[in-house]
N, C-alpha and C positions, 0 to 999 in steps of 0.2 A: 726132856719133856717138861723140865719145869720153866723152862725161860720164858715161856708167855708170860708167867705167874708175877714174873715183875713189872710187864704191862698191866694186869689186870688188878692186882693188889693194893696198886695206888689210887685205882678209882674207889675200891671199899674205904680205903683211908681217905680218901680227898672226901667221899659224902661220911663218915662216919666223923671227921671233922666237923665240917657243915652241923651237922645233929647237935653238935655237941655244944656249938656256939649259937643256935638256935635256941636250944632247952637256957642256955644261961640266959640270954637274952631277952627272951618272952618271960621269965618268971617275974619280971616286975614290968614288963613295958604293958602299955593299954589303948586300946582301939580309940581312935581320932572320933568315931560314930557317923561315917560317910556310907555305911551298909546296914551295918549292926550296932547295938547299946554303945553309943561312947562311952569312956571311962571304965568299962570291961577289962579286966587282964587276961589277955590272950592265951594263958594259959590256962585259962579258965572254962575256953571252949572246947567242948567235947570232940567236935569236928579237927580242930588241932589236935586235940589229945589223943585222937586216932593216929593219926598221919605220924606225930612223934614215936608211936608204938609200932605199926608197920615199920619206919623206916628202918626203927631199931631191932628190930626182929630180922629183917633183910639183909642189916648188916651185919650181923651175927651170924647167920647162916653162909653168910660166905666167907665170912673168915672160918667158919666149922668144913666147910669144904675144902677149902683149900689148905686148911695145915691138915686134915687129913689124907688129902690127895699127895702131899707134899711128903707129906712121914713114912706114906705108904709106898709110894714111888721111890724113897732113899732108902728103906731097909729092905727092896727088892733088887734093887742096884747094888748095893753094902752086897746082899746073901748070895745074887746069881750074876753079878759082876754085867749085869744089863736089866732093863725094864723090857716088858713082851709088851706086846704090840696092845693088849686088853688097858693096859696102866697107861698105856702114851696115849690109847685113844680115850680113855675116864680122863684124863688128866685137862687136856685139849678140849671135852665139854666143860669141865668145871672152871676150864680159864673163860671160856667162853660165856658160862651163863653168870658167874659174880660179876663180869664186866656189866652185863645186863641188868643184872637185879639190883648191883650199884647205883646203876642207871635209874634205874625206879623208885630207890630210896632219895637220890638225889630231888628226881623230879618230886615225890613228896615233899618234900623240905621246902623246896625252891616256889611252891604254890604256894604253899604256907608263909609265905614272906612278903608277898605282895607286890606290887610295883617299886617299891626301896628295893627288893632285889635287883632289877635292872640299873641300881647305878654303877658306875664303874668302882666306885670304892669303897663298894659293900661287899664281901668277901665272898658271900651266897654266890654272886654270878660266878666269879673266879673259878670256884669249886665247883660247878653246873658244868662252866666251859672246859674247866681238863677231864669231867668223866666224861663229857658228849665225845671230845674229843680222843679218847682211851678208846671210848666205842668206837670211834671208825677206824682203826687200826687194823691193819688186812688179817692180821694175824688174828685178831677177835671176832673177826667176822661171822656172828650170831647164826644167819641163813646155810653158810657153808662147813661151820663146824657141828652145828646139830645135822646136816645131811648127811654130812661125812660118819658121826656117830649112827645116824641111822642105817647107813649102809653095812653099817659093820653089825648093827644087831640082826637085820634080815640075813647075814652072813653075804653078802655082796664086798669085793676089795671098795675099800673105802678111797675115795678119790682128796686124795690135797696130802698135805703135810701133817706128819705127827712123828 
C-alpha cells in the first residue's frame, strides 16, 4: 500500500524545494515597477506573503499525512502480518490528495514568479513540470482514487486498485 507514496512524495519535495528557493530568492530581489512600486522587495508584499504561507502549510500537511499514513500502515503489517483493506484504501487517498495539494502549493509559488519562471533555466518551471507531471500518473489519479474511497465509505466494493 505504500508504493504510490514514492510517486507522490516527490512531488511534496519537488514544490517544498521550489518554496524554499523562492523565500531565499525574493528576500532581497525587487520589482522592475511594470505593475506595481518598482524598487519594492517582493517580499514585501502581502499578496506574496500569502501565497509563501499557504504553500507552506500545504506542504506540511502532506508530509503530516503521509508519514502518518506510512507509520500506521507498518505497525499494522509489523502486528497482523497484512494491512486490511480500510488502511490500503486511507493510504491510496492520501497518495492521491498530497499529489494534489503539491500540486497547488506548486502552482502558488509558480504565480508567484512571474514570467522568469517560464524560462528553461530557472528551476521554478523544472519543479512545476515534475509535479504536473507526478499528477498524471494513473496511479494518482485524483477523480478515480477519491471515487474509489468514496465507494468504500457508502460501503459499495470499491472499484480499481488498492
Amino acid at each position: 500500500t505504500c508504493v504510490p507514496f514514492s510517486l507522490a512524495t516527490p512531488a511534496v519535495a519537488a514544490a517544498a524545494g521550489a518554496l524554499a528557493r523562492f523565500v531565499e530568492e525574493n528576500k532581497v530581489r525587487q520589482t522592475h515597477g511594470a505593475v506595481v512600486l518598482g524598487g519594492k522587495k517582493v517580499a514585501d508584499f502581502q499578496t506574496v506573503q500569502k501565497r509563501v504561507g499557504e504553500a507552506s502549510a500545504r506542504i506540511d500537511a502532506c508530509l503530516t499525512l503521509a508519514r502518518r499514513d506510512v507509520a500506521e500502515a507498518e505497525a499494522e503489517a509489523v502486528a497482523e502480518g497484512k494491512t486490511t483493506v480500510e488502511t490500503r484504501l486511507r493510504n491510496r487517498r492520501t497518495q492521491s490528495f498530497i499529489a494534489q495539494d503539491a500540486m497547488a502549493a506548486m502552482n502558488l509559488i509558480f504565480d508567484a514568479v512571474g514570467g522568469r519562471g517560464l524560462q528553461r533555466d530557472h528551476p521554478t518551471q523544472r519543479a512545476w513540470r515534475d509535479v504536473a507531471a507526478i499528477n498524471h500518473h494513473i496511479s494518482l489519479n485524483f477523480d478515480a482514487v477519491m471515487s474509489m474511497y468514496g465507494q468504500h465509505m457508502f460501503g459499495l466494493p470499491p472499484e480499481g486498485q488498492f
